[in-house]
C-alpha positions, -999 to 999 in steps of 0.1 A, spaced: 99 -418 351 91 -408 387 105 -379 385 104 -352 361 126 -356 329 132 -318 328 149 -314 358 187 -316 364 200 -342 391 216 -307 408 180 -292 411 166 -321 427 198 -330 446 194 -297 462 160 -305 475 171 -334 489 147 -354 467 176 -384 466 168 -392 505 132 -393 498 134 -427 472 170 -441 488 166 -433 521 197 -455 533 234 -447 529 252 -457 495 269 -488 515 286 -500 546 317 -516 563 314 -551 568 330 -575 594 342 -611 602 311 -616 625 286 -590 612 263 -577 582 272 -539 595 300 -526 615 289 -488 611 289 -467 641 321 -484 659 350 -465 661 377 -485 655 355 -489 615 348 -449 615 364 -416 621 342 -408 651 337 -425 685 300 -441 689 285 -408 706 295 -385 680 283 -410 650 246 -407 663 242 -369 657 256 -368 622 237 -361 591 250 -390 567 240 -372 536 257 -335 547 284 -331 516 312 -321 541 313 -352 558 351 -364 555 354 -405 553 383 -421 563 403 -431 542 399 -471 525 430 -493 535 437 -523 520 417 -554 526 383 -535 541 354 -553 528 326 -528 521 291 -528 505 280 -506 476 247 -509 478 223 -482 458 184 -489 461 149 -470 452 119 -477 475 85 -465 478 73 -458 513 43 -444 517 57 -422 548 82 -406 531 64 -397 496 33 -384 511 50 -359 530 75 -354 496 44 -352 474 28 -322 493 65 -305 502 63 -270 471 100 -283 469 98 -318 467 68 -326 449 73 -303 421 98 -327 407 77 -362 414 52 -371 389 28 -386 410 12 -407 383 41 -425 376 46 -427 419 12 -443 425 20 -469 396 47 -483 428 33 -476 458 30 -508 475 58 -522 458 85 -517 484 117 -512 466 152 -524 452 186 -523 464 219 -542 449 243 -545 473 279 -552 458 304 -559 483 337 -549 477 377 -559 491 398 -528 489 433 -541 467 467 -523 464 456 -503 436 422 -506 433 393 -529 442 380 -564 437 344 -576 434 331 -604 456 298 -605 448 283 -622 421 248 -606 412 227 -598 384 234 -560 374 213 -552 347 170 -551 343 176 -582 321 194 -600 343 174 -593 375 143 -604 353 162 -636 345 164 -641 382 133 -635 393 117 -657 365 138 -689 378 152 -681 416 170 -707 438 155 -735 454 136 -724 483 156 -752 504 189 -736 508 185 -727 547 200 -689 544 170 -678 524 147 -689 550 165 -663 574 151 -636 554 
C-alpha cells in the first residue's frame, strides 16, 4: 500500500492526501462535439468567470442537479507525479501517511484512470462504456490490446 494501512480514509481525507495521487475531478460532462464541456454555463451552475476561482474539491460545492439524458464521465485514477509527491512526501501532514517505499516502487510510472461514461435515465442510469473494471481484466487487456491500426489510437 502507498499509504499507510492504519490510517482512516477521514484522517487522510482531511489532509487533503486524495488531491495529491488523483489530482483531477471524479468526472465530467460530455458533449455532441467535445471530450469536456466543463466550465460553460449553460453545462454548470456558474457562468465561465466564476468557474475559474473555485476550489473543485471544497465539500460545499452544490452541483446541479443531473437531468435526464446528460452524458457524463466517472472517471477515478491514481498517478504518480513526481511534482506533487515530493512536496507531499516532506509536508508533516501529508507525508506521515505515505509510505515512501512503496511510492518509489511507482514513480515513473505515470498513473491510471477508468473513465465510465454514463446517460442519466428516468430513474437511474445507464452504462455506455464497455471497459475492463477489475485488475484481472485490465491485465487481460494489456496482455492482448487492439490492433495498433484502428486510426483513433494513433490520436493518443
Amino acid at each position: 500500500a502507498v499509504v499507510s494501512t492504519q490510517s482512516t480514509g477521514e484522517e487522510m481525507y482531511a489532509v487533503k492526501l486524495h488531491r495529491i495521487f488523483m489530482p483531477h475531478g471524479i468526472g465530467h460532462f460530455i458533449g455532441g462535439d467535445v471530450h469536456d464541456v466543463g466550465g460553460n454555463a449553460s453545462y454548470w451552475c456558474w457562468t465561465d468567470a466564476e468557474a475559474r476561482h473555485i476550489d473543485w474539491y471544497d465539500d460545499s460545492l452544490e452541483w446541479c442537479p443531473l437531468e435526464r439524458n446528460m452524458v457524463l464521465t466517472i472517471e477515478p485514477g491514481c498517478y504518480f507525479n513526481d511534482v506533487l509527491l515530493d512536496p507531499a512526501l516532506q509536508d508533516k501532514d501529508q507525508g506521515k501517511f505515505m509510505v515512501k517505499s512503496e511510492i518509489a516502487r511507482y514513480r515513473g510510472l505515470g498513473g491510471v484512470r477508468i473513465e465510465e461514461v454514463f446517460v442519466v435515465r428516468e430513474g437511474g442510469c445507464e452504462v455506455i462504456s464497455d471497459l475492463p473494471r477489475t485488475a484481472e481484466e485490465v491485465e487481460a487487456f494489456m496482455s492482448n490490446p487492439p490492433p495498433s491500426d484502428i486510426p483513433f489510437l494513433d490520436t493518443y
